[in-house]
N, C-alpha and C positions, 0 to 999 in steps of 0.2 A: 642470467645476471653474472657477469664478471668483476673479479677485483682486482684491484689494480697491485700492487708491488709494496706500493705506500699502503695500503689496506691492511696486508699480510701480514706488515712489519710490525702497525699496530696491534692489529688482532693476537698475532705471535705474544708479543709485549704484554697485552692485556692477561696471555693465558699464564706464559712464567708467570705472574706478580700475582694474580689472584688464587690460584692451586696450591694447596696445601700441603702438599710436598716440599721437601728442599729438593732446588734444582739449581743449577749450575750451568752454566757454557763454557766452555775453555778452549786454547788450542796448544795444540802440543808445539812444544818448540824445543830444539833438542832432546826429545826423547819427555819431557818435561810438562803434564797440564797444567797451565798457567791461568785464571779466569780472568774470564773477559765479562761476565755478568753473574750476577747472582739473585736470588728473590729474597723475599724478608724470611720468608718459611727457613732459607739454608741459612742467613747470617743469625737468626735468633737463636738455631742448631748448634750451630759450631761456633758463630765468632761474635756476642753480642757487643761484648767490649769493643769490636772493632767498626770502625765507621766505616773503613774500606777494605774492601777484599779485592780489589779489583787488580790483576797484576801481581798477585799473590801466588806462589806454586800449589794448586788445588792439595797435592800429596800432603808435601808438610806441614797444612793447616789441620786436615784433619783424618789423615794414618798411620795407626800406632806402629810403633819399630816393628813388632811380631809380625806386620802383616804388607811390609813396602815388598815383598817380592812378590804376594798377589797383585799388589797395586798396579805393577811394575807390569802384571800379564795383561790385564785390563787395558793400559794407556799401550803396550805394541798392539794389542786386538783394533783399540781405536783408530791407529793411526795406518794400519791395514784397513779401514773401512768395516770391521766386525763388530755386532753389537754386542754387548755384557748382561748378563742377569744372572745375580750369584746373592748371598746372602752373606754380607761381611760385619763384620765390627770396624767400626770409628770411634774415633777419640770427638764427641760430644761436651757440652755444656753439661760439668755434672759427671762426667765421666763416660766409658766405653757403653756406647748402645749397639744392637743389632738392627741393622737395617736389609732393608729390600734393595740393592742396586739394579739400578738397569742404566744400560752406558749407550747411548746413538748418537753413533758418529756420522758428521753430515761433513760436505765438503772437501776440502787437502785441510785432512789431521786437524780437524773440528771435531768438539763433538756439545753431546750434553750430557751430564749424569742428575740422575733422580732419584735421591735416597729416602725410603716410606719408614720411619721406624715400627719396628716389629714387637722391641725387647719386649714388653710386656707381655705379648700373646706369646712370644718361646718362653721365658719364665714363667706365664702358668703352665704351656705343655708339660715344660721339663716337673712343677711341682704335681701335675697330674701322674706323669713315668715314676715319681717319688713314690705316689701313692701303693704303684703295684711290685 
């Protein structure tokens, strides 16, 4: 059984909007990730107030000052075709969370990023290190 193009694109579609994750598409454009989609899981994350993100610089919506020159390694790794997986903080709904990044890049300087929030399991580790 084969699918067609228009299946993919669906199927694709279906997978962003339903996974629990915040996930993201973007494409870089001078040096810059811009979104081009987003799923409910990342606009309830970062921007609920906002109706649209679309066209939005990914960085400045939601990377705090401290951390735009990580950001910064990420989006050249992407736009060389390299994939990310690091543990960062963003600037969240609520304030700085710790997330899981993973950054694949598809296409000319595409990519997608999928942030899993963590804080909570580092916050106990870190009060479990307290403990000893």
């Amino acid at each position: 059984m084969t699918a067609t193009s228009n299946q993919y694109v669906t199927q694709f579609g279906q997978l962003l909007h339903q996974i629990d994750d915040a996930v993201v598409k973007f494409e870089i454009e001078d040096g810059e990730p811009m979104i081009v989609d987003a799923n409910h899981a990342f606009r309830d994350l970062f921007s609920p107030d906002m109706k649209r993100v679309i066209g939005l610089p990914l960085n400045d919506l939601i990377v705090p000052a401290d951390h735009e020159a990580e950001a910064k390694q990420f989006d050249e790794r992407t736009a060389d075709g390299k994939s990310n997986v690091a543990f960062v903080t963003r600037a969240a709904v609520g304030g700085e969370k710790t997330f899981l990044y993973r950054g694949i890049p598809y296409g000319d300087k595409q990519g997608f990023a999928i942030y899993t929030d963590v804080t909570d399991k580092v916050d106990d580790h870190e009060e479990l290190l307290d403990l000893f």
